[in-house]
N, C-alpha and C positions, 0 to 999 in steps of 0.2 A: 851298554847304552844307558846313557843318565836322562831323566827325564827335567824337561827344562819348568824353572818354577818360576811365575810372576807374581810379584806381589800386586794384589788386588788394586784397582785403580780408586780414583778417589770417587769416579764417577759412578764406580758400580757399587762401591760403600755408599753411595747415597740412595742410589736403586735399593738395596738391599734395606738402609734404614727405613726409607719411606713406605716400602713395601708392609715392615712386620707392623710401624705405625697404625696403618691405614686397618694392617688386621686389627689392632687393639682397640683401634675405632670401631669398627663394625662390630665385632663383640662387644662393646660397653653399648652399643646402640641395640640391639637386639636382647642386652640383657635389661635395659629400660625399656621395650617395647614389651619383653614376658612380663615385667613387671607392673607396668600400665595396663596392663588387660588384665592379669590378673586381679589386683585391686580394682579394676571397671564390674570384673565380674562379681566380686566382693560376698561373695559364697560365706555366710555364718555357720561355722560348722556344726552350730545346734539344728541350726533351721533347715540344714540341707539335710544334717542328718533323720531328723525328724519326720523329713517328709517323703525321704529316702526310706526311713524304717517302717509308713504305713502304707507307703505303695507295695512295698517285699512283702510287707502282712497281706494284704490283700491277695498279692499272686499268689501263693503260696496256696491259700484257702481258700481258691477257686481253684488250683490241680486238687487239690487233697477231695474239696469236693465233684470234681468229676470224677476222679476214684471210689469215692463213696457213694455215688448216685450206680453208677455202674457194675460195683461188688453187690450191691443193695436191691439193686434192680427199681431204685425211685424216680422220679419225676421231678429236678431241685431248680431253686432259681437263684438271683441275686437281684432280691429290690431294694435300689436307691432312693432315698428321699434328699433331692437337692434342697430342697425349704430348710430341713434340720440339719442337714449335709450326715447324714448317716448312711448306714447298710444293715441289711441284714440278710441271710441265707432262710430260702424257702421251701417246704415239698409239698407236692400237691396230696390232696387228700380229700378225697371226696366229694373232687370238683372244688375242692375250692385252696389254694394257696395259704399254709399255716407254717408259722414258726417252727423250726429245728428243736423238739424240745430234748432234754436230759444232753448237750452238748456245747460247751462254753465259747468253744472255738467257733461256731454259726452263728453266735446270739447277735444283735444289734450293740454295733459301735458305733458311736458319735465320735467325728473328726476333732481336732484342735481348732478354736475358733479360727486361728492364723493359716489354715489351710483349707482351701478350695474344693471340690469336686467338681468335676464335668463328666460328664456322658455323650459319647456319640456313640449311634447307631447309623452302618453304612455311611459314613460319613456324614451323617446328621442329625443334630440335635436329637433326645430319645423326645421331647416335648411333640414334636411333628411326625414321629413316627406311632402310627397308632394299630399295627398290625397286630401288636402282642395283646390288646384289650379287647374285650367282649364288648362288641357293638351292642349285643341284646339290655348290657347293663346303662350302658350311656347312651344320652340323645344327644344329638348335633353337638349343644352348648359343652359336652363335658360335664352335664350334671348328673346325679344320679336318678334315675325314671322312677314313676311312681309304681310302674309294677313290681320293681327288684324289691324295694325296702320303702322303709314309711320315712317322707321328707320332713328335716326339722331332729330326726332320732340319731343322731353322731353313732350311738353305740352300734347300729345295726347296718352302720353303711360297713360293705366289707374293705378291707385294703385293696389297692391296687398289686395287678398280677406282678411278679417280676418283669423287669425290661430286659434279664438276661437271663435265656432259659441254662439249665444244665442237664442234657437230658442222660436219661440209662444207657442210651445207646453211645456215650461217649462222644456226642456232640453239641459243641457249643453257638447261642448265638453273637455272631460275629461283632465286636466292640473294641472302644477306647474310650480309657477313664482318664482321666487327667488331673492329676495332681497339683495343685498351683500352691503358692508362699503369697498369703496373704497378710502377712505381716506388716508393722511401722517403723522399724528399723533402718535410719536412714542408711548406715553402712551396709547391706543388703538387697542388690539385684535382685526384682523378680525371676524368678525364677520355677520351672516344673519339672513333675516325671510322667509320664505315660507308659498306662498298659495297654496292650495291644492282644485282642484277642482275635481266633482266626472260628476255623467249626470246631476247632480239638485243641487238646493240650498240645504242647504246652504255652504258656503264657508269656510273652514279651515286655519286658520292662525296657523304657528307653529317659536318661537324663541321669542325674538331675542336668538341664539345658536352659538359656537362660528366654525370656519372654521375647 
């Protein structure tokens, strides 16, 4: 039995050319579409990496310090100052919130002016949240009372408590920092990272994502 052979007609040679056409078209379209968004997103890879590499700093020495609060059996925090855009890691003592001392990895870091900090608490701003402050220290206005300290004396006003406790027992309170690219670059999408913190380790990093 011989199998019967047709040679292909001219109309299915068109079909067929049109066909693989049409693919080469949608691929060179979708390869100008990755391309176009890529370049929209326009990611510098000092700036991303930069602010990629002090968000990882950050998480990292928030586990390491609920590790440490909890081998140690201390009391530790993490207060932000968004005015200076810094950090630094806190333990209590004596009633009263002091510096980490003989430890390099806790001390106060100041950010890259080109990057941002944010704080939220329960999803809000830590400014409006005021559960973690000693009422007995401030009055209504946010200033400090005449009974704590002598008004006018800078040196004797104390800092403020951390906004993020760490405590011994291995729980944390619940937040998101927020990393932003504040940079002038006009080749450079803003852009963030976010960390994400729950009552315990471990810490969630999410981005770098664009504004």
């Amino acid at each position: 039995m011989t199998l019967k052979q047709t040679k292909p007609s001219i109309k299915n040679l068109h079909k067929q050319s049109g066909f693989s056409l049409l693919e080469i078209i949608v691929v060179l379209f979708l390869l100008g579409l990755i391309v176009s968004v890529v370049s929209f997103r326009g990611f510098s890879s000092n700036a991303s990496d930069e602010v990629d590499e002090e968000a990882s700093r950050l998480q990292v020495l928030i586990e390491l310090a609920s590790d440490f609060a909890v081998l140690n059996q201390l009391q530790m925090g993490l207060r932000i100052d968004l005015d200076d855009q810094s950090y630094e890691f806190v333990s209590l003592k004596d009633d009263k919130w002091l510096p980490i001392q003989d430890n390099k990895y806790f001390a106060l870091r100041e950010l890259p002016e080109d990057i941002k900090l944010e704080l939220n608490l329960d999803n809000l701003p830590w400014e409006q949240e005021d559960a973690l402050f000693d009422r007995d220290l401030f009055d209504e206005n946010l200033s400090v009372s005449d009974e704590s300290v002598q008004i006018g004396d800078e040196e004797d006003i104390p800092p403020p408590p951390p906004q993020i406790l760490i405590l011994s027992s291995g729980e944390l309170t619940p937040f998101e920092l927020i990393f932003s690219y504040e940079g002038y670059d006009d080749n450079v999408a803003p852009f963030y990272v976010s960390l994400q913190g729950e009552e315990t380790i471990p810490i969630t990093k999410i981005g770098p994502e664009l504004l």
